[in-house]
N, CA, C and O atoms as CSV, one atom per row, in Angstrom:
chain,resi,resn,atom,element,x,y,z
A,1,UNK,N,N,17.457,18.019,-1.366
A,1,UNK,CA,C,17.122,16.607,-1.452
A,1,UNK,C,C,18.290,15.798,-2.006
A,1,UNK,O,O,18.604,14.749,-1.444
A,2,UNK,N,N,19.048,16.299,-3.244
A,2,UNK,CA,C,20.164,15.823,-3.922
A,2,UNK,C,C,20.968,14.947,-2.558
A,2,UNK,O,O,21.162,13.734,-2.478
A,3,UNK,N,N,21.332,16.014,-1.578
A,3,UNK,CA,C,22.372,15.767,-0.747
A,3,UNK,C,C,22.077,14.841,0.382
A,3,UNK,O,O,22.777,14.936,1.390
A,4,UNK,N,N,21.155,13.989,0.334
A,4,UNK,CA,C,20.522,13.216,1.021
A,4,UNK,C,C,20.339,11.541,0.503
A,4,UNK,O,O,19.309,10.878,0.380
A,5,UNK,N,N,21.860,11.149,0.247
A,5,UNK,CA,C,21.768,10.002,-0.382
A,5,UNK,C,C,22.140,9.002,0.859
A,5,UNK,O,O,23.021,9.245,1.684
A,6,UNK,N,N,21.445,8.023,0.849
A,6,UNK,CA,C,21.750,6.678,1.619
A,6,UNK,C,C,22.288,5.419,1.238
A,6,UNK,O,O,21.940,5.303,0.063
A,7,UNK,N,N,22.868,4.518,1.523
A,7,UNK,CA,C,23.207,3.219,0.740
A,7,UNK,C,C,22.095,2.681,0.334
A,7,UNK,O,O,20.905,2.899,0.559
A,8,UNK,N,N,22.893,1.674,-0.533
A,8,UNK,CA,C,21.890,0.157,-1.386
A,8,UNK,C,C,21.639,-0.242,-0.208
A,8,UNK,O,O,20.483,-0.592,0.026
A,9,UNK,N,N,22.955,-0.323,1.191
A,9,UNK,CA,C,22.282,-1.448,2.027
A,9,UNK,C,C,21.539,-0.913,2.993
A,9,UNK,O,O,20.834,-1.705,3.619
A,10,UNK,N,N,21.501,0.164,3.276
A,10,UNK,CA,C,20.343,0.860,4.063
A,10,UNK,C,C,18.942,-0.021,3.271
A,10,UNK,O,O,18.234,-0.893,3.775
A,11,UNK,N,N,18.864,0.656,1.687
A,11,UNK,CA,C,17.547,0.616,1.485
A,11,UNK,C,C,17.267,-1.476,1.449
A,11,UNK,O,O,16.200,-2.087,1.517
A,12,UNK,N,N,18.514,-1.958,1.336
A,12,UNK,CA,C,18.236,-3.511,1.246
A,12,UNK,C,C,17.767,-3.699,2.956
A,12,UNK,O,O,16.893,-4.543,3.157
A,13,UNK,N,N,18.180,-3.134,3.867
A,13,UNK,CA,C,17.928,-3.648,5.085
A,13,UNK,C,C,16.829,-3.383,5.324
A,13,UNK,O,O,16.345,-4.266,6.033
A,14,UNK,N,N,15.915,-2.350,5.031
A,14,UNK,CA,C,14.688,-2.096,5.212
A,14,UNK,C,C,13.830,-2.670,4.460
A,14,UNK,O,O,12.622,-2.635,4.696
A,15,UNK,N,N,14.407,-3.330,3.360
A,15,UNK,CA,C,13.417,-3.999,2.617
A,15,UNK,C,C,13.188,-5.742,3.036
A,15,UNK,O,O,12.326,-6.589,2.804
A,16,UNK,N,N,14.571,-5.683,3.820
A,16,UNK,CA,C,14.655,-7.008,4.202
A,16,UNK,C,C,13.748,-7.260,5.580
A,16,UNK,O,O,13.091,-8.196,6.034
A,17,UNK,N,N,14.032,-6.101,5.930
A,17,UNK,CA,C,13.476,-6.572,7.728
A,17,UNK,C,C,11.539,-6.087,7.103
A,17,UNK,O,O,10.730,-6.235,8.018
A,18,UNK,N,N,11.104,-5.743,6.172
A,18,UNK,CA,C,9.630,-5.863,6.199
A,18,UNK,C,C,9.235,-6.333,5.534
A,18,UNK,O,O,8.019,-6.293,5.345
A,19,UNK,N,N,10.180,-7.141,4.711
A,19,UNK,CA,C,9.588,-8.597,4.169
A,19,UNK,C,C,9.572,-9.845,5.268
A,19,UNK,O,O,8.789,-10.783,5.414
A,20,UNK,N,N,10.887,-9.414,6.042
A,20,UNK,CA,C,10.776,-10.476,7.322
A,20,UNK,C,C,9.045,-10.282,8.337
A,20,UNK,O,O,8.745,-10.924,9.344
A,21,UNK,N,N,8.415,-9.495,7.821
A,21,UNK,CA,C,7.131,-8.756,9.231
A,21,UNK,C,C,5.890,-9.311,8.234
A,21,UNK,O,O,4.689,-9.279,8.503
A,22,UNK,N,N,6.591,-9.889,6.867
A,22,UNK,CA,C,5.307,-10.067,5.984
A,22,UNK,C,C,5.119,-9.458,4.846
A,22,UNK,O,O,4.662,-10.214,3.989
A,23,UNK,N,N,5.284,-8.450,4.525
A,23,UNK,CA,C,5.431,-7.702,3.195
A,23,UNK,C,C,5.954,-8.563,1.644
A,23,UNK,O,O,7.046,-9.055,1.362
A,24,UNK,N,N,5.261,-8.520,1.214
A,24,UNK,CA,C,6.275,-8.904,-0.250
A,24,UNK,C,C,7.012,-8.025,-1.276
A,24,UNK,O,O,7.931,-8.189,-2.078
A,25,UNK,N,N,6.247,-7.073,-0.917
A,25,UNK,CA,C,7.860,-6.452,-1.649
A,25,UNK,C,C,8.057,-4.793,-0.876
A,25,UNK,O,O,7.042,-4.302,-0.382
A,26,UNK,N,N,9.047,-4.197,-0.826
A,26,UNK,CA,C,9.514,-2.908,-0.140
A,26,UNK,C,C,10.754,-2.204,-0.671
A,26,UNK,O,O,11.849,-2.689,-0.958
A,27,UNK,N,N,10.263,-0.761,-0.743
A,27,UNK,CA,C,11.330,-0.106,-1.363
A,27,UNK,C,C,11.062,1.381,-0.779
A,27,UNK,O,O,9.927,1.660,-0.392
A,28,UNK,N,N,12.269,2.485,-0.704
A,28,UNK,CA,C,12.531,3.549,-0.670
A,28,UNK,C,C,12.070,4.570,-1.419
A,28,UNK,O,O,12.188,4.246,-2.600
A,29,UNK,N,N,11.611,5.627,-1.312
A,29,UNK,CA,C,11.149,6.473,-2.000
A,29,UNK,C,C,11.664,8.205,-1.873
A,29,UNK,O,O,10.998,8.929,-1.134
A,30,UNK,N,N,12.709,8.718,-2.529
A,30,UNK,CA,C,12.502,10.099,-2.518
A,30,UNK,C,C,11.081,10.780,-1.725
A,30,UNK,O,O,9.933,10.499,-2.067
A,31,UNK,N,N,11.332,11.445,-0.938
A,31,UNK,CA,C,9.256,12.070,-0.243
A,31,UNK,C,C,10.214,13.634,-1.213
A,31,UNK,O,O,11.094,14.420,-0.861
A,32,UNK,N,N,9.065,13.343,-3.077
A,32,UNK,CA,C,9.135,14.558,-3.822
A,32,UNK,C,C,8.190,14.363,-4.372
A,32,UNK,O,O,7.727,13.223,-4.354
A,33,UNK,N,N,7.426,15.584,-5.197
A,33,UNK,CA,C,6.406,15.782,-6.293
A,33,UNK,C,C,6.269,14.224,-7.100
A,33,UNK,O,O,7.308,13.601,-7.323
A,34,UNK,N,N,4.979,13.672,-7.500
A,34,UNK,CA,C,4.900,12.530,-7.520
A,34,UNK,C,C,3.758,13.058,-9.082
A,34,UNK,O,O,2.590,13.437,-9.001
A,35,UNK,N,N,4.535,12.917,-10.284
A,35,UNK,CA,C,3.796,13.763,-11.370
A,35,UNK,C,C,2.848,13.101,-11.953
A,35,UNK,O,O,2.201,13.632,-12.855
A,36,UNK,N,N,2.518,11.403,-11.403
A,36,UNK,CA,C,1.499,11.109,-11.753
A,36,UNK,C,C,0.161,11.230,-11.350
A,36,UNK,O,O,-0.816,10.561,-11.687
A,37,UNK,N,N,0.313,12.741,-10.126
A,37,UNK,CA,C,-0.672,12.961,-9.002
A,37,UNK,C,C,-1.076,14.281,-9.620
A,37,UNK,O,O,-1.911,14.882,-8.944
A,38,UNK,N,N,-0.687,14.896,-10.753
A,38,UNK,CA,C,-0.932,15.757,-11.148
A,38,UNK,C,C,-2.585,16.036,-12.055
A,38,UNK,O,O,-3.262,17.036,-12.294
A,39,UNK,N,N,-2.714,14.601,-12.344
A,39,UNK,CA,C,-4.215,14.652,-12.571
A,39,UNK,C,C,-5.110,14.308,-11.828
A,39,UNK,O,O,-6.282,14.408,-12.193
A,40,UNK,N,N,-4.825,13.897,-10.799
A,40,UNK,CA,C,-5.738,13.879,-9.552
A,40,UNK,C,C,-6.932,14.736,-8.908
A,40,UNK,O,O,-7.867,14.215,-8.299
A,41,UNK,N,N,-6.776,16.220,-9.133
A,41,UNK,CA,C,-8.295,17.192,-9.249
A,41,UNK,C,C,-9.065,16.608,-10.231
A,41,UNK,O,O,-10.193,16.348,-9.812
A,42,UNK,N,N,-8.810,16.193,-11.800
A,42,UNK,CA,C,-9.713,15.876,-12.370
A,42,UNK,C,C,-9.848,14.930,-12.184
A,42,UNK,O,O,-11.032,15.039,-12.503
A,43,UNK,N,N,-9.761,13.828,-11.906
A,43,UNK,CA,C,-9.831,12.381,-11.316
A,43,UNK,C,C,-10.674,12.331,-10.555
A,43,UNK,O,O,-11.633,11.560,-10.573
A,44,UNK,N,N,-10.401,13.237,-9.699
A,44,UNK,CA,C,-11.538,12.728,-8.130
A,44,UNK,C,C,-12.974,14.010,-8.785
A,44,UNK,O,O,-14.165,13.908,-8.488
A,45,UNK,N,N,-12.601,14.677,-9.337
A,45,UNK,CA,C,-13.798,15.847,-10.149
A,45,UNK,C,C,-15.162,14.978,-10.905
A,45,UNK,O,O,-16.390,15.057,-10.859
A,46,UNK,N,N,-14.110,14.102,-11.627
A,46,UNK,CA,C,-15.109,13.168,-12.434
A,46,UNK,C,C,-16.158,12.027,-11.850
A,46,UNK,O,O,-17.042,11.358,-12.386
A,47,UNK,N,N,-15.581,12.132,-10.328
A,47,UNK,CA,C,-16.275,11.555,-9.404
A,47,UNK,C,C,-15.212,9.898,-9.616
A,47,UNK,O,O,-15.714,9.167,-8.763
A,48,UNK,N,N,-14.667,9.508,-9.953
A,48,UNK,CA,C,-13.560,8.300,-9.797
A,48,UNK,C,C,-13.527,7.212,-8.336
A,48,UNK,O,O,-13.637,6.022,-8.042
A,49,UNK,N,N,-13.330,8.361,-7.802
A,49,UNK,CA,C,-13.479,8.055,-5.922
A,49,UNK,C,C,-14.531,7.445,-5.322
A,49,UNK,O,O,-14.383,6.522,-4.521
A,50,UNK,N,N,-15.846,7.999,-5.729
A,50,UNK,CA,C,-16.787,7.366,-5.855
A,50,UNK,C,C,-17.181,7.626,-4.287
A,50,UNK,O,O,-17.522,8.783,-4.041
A,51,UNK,N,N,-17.180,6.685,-3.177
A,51,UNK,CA,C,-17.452,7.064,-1.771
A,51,UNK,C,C,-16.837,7.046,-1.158
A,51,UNK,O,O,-17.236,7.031,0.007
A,52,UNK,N,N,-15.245,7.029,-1.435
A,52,UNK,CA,C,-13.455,7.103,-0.497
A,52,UNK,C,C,-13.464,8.559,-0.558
A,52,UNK,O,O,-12.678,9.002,-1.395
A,53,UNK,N,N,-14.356,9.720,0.312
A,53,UNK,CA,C,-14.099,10.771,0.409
A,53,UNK,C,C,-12.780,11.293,0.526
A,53,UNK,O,O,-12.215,12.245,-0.011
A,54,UNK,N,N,-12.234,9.968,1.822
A,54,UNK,CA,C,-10.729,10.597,2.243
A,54,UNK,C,C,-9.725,10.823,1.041
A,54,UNK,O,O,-8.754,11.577,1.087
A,55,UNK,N,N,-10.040,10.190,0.149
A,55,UNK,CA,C,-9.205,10.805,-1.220
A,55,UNK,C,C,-9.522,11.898,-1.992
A,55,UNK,O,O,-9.416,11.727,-3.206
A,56,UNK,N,N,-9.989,13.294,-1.488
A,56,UNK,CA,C,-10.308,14.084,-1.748
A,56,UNK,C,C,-9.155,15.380,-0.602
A,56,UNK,O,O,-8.878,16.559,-0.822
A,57,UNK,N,N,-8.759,14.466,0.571
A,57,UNK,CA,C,-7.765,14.896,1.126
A,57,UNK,C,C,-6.577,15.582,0.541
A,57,UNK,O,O,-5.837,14.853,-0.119
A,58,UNK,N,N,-6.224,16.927,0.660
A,58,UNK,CA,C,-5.391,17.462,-0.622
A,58,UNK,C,C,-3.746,17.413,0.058
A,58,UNK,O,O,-2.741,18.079,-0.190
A,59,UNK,N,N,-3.971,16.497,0.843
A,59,UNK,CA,C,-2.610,16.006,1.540
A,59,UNK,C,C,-2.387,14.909,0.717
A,59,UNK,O,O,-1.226,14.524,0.573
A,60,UNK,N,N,-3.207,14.397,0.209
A,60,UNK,CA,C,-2.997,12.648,-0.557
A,60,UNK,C,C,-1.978,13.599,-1.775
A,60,UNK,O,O,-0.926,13.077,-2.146
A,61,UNK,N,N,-2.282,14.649,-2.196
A,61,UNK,CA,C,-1.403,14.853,-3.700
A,61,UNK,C,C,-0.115,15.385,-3.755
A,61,UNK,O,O,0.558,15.728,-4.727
A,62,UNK,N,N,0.230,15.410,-2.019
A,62,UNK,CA,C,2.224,15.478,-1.833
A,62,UNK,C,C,2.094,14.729,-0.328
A,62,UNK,O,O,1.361,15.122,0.580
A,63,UNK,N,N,2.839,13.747,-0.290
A,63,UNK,CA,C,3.407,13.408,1.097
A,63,UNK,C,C,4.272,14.343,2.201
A,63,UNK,O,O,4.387,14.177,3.415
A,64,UNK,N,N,4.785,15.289,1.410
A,64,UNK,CA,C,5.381,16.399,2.250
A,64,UNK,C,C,4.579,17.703,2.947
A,64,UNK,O,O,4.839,18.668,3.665
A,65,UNK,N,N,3.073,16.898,2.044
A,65,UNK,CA,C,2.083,17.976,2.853
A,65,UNK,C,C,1.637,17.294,4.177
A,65,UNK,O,O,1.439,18.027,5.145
A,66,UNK,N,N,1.465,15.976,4.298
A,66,UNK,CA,C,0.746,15.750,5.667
A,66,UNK,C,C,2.261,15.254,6.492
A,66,UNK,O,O,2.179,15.299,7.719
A,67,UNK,N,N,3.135,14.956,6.120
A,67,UNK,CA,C,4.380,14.855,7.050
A,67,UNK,C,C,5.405,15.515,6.980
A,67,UNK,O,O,6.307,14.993,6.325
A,68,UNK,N,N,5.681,16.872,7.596
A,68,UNK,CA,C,6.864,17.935,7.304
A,68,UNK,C,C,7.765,17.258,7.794
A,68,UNK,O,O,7.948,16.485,8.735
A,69,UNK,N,N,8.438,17.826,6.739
A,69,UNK,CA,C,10.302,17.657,6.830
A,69,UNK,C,C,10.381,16.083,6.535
A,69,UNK,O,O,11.395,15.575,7.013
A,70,UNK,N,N,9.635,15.305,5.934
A,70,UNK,CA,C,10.003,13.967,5.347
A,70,UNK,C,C,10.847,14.240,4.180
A,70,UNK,O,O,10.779,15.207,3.421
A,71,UNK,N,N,11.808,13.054,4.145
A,71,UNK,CA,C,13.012,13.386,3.419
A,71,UNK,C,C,12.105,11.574,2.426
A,71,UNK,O,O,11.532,11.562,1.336
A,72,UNK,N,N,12.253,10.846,3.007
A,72,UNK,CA,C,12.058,9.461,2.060
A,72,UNK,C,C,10.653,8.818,2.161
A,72,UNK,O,O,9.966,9.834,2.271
A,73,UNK,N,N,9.916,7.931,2.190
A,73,UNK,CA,C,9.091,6.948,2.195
A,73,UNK,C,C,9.220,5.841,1.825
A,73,UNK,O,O,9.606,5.541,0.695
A,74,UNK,N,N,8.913,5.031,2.736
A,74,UNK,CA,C,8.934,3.404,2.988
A,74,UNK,C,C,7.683,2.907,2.398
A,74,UNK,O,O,6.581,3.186,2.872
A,75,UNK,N,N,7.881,2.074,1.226
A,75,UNK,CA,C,6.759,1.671,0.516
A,75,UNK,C,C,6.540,0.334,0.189
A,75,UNK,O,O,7.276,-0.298,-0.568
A,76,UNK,N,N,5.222,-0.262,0.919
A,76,UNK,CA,C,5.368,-1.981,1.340
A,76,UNK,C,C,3.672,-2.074,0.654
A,76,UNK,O,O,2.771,-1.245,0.524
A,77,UNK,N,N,3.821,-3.558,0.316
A,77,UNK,CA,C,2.940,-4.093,-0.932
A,77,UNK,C,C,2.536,-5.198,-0.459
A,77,UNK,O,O,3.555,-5.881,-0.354
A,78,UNK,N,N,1.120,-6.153,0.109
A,78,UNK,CA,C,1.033,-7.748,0.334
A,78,UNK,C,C,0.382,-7.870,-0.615
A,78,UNK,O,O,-0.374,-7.006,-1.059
A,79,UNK,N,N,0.602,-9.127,-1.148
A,79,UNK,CA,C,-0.123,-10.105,-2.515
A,79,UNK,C,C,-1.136,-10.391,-1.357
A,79,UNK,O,O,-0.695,-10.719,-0.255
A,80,UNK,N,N,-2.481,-10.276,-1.572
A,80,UNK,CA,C,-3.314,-10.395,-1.025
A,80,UNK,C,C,-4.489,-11.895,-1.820
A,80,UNK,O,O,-5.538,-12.513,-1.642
A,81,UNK,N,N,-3.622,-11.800,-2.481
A,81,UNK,CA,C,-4.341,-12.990,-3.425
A,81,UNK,C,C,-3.992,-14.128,-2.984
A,81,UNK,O,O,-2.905,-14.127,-2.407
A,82,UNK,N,N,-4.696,-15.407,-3.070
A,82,UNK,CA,C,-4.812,-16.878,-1.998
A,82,UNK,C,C,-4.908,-17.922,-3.043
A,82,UNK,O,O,-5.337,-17.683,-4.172
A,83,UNK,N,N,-4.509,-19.056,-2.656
A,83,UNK,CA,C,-4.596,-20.367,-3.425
A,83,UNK,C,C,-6.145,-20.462,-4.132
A,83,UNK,O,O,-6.305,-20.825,-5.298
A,84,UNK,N,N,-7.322,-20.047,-3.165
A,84,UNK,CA,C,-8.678,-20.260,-3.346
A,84,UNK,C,C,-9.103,-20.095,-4.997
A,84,UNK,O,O,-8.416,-19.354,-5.700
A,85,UNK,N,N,-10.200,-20.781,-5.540
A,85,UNK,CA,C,-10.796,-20.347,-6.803
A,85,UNK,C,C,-10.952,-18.713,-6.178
A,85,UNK,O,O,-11.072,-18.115,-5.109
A,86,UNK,N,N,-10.850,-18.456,-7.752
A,86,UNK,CA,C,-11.983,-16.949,-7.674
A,86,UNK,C,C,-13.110,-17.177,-7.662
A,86,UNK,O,O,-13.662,-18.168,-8.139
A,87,UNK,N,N,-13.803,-15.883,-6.870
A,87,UNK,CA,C,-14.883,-16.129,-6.972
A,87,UNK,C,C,-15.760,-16.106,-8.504
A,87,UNK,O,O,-16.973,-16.303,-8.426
A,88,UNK,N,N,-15.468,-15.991,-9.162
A,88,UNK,CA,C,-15.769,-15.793,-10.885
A,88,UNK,C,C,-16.147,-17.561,-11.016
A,88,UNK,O,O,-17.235,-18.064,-11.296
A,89,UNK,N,N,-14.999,-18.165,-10.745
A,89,UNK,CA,C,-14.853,-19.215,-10.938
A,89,UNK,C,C,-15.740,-20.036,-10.311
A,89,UNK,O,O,-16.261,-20.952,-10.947
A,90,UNK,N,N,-15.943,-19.889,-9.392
A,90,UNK,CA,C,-16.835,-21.154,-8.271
A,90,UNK,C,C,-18.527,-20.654,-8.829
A,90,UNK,O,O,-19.537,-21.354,-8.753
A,91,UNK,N,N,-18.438,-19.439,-9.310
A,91,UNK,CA,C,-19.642,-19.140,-9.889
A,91,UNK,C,C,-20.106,-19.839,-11.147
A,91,UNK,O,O,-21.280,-20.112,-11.394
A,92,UNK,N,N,-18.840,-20.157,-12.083
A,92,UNK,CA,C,-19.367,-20.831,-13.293
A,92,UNK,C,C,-19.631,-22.692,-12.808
A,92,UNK,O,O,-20.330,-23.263,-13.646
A,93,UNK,N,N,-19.242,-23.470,-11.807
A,93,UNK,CA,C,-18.909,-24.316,-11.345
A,93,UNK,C,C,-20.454,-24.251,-10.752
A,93,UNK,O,O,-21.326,-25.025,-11.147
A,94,UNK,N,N,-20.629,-23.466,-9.984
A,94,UNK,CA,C,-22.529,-23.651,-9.172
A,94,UNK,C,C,-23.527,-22.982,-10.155
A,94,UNK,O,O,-24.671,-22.834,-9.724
A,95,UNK,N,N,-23.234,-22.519,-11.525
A,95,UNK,CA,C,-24.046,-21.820,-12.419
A,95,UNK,C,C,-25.645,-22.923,-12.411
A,95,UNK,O,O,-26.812,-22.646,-12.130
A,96,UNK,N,N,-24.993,-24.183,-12.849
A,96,UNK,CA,C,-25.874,-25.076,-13.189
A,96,UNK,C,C,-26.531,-25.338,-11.994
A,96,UNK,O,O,-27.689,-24.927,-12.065
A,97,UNK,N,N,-26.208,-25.975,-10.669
A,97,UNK,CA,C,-26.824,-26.205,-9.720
A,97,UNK,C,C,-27.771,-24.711,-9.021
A,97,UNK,O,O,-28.934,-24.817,-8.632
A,98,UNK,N,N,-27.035,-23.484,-8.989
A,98,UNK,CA,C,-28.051,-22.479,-7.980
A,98,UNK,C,C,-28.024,-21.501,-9.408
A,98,UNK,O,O,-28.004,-21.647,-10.630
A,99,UNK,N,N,-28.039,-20.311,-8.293
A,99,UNK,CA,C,-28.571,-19.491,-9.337
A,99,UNK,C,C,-27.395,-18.379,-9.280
A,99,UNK,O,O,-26.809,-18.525,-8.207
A,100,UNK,N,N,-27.127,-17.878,-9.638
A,100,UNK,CA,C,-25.593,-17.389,-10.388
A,100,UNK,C,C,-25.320,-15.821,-9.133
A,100,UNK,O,O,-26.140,-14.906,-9.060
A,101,UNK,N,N,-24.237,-15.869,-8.437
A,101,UNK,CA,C,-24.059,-14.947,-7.447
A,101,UNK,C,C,-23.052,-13.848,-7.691
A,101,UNK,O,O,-22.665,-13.718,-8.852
A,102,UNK,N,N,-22.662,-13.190,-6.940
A,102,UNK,CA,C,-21.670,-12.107,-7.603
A,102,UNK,C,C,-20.452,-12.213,-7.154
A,102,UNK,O,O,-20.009,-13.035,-6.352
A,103,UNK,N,N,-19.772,-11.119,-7.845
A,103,UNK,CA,C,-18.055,-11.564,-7.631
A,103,UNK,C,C,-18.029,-10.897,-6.184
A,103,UNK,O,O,-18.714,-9.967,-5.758
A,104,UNK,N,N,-16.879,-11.766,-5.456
A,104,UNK,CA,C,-15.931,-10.785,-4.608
A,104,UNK,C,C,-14.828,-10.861,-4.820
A,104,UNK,O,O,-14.218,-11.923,-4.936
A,105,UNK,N,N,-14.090,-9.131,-4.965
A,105,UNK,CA,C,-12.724,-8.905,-4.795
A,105,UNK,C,C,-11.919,-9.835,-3.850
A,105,UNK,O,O,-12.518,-10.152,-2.823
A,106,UNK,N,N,-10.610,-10.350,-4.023
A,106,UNK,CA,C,-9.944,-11.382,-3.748
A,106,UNK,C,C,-9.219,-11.004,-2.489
A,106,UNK,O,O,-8.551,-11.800,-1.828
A,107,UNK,N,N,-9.466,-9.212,-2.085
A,107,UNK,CA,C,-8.673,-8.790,-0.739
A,107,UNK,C,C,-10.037,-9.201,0.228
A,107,UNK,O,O,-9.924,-9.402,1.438
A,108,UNK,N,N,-11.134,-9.277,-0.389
A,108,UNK,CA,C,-12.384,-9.367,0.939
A,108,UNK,C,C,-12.840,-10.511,0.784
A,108,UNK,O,O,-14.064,-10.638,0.812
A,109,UNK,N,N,-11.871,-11.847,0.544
A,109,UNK,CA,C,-11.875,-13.083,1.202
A,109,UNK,C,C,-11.540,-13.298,2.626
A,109,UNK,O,O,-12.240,-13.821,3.493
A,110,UNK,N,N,-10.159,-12.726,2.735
A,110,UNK,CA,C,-9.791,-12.908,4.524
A,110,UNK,C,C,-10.014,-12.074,5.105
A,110,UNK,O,O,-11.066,-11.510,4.804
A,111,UNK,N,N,-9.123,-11.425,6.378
A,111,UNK,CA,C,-9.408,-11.154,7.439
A,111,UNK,C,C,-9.152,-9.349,6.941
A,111,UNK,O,O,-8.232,-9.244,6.130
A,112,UNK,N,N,-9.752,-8.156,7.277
A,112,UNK,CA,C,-9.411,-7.045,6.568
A,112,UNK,C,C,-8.171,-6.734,6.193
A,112,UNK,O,O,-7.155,-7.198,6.710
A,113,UNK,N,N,-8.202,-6.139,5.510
A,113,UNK,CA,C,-6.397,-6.183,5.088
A,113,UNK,C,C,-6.235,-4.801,5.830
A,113,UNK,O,O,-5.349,-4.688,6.677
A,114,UNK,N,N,-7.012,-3.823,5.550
A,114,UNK,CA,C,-6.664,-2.742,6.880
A,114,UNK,C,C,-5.886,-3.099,8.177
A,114,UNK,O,O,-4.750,-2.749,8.495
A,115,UNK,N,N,-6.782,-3.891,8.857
A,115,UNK,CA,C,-6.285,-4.190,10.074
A,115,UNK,C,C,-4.693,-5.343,9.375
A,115,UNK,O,O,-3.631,-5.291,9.995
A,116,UNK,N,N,-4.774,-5.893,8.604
A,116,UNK,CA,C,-3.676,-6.568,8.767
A,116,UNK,C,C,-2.577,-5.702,8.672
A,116,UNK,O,O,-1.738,-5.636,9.570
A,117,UNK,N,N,-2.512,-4.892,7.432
A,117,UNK,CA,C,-0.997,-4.046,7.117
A,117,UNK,C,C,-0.993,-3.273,8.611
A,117,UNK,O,O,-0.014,-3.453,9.334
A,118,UNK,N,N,-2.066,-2.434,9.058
A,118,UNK,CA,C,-1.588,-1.810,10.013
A,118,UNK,C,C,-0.762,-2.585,11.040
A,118,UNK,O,O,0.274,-2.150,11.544
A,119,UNK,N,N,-1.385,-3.925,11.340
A,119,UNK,CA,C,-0.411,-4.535,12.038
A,119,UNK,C,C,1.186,-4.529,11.783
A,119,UNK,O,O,2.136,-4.020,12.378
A,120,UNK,N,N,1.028,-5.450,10.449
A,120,UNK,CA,C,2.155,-5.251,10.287
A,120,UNK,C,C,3.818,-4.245,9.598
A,120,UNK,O,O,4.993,-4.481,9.315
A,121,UNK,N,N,2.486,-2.669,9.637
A,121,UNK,CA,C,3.643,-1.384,9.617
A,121,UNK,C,C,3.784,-1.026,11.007
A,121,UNK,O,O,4.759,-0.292,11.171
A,122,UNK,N,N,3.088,-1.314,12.166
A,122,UNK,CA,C,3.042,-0.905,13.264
A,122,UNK,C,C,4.102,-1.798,13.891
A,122,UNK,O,O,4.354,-1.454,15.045
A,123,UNK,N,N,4.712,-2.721,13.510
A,123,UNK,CA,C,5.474,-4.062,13.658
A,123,UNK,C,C,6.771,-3.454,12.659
A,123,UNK,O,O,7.950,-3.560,12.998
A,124,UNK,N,N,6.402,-2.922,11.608
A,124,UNK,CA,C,8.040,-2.648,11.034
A,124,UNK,C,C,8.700,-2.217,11.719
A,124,UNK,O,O,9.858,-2.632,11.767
A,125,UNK,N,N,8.273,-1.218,12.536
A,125,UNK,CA,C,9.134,-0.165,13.196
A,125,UNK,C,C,9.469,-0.660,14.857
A,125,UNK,O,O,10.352,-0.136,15.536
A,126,UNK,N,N,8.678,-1.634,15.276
A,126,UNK,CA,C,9.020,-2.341,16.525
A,126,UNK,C,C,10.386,-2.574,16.866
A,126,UNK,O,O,10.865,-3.533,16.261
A,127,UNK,N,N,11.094,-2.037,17.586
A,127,UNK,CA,C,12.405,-2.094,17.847
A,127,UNK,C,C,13.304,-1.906,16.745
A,127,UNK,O,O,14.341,-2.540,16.551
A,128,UNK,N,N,12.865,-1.059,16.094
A,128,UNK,CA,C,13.741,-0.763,14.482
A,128,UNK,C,C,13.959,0.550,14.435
A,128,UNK,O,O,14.906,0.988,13.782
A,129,UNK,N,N,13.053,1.426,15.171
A,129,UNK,CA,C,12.480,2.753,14.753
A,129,UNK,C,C,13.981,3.631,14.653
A,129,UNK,O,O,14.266,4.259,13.633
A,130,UNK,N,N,14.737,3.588,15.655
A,130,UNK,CA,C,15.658,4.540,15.384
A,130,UNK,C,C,16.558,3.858,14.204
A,130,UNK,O,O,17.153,4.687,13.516
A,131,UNK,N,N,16.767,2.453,13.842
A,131,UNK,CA,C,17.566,2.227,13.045
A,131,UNK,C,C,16.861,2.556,11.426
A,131,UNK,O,O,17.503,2.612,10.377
A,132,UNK,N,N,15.865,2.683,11.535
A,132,UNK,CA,C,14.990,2.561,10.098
A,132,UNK,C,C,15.156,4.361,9.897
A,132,UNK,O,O,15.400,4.813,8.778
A,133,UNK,N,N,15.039,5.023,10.768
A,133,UNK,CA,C,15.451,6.843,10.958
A,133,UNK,C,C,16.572,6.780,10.309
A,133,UNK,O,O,16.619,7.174,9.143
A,134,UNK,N,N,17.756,6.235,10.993
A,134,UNK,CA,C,18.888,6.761,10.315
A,134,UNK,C,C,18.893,6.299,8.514
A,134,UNK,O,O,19.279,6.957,7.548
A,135,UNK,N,N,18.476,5.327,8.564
A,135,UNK,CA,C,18.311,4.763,7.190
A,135,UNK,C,C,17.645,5.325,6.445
A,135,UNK,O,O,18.204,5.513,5.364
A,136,UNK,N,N,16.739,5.670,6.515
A,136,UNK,CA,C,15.721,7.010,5.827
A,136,UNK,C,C,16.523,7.920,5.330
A,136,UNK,O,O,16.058,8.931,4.804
């Protein structure tokens, strides 16, 4: 792995071209042992997961288990958060008029964010793919 170093501007170009697709922030990753995954049996044991079975997947606790021979990972982040009140907020605001409703998380205001990132990782690599390879 040592011998597998790339430039700043490799990893700046990749961070640049998937902030250009939408992303707010992107960075490079060594694909190695990730030691904060090391408590993860007891985590998901204690029941944590709750009904995201797929995180029980024992590929989730090395990336080099579900993609051989990965050397790096490309790691992209959207602020999913919006100008809008929270919903917390619009609740204390209609307290008096209705009758008091519950929160929603601020990613399941818009449109799924599933479908959005996939769009737009399926879009990073759009005419990039071999250049984003060598960069890896």
């Amino acid at each position: 792995m040592a011998g597998i170093k790339k430039s700043a501007a490799d990893t700046a170009w990749i961070a640049e071209t998937a902030q250009s697709l939408g992303f707010d922030l992107c960075g490079v990753a060594a694909a190695q042992e990730f030691p904060e995954l090391a408590n993860m049996r007891d985590w998901l044991d204690r029941g944590y997961a709750g009904e995201m079975k797929y995180l029980h997947d024992p590929r989730r606790a090395d990336v080099r288990a579900a993609m051989g021979g990965v050397r790096s990972v490309i790691v992209c982040a959207v602020n999913y958060n919006s100008p809008e009140k929270y919903s917390t907020e619009i609740a204390r605001e209609t307290a008096e008029k209705e009758a008091l409703r519950g929160w929603i998380s601020r990613y399941a205001w818009g449109s799924d964010y599933h479908e959005v990132l996939w769009g737009e990782i399926e879009c990073t690599g759009c005419g990039n793919a071999e250049e984003i390879s060598r960069a890896v």
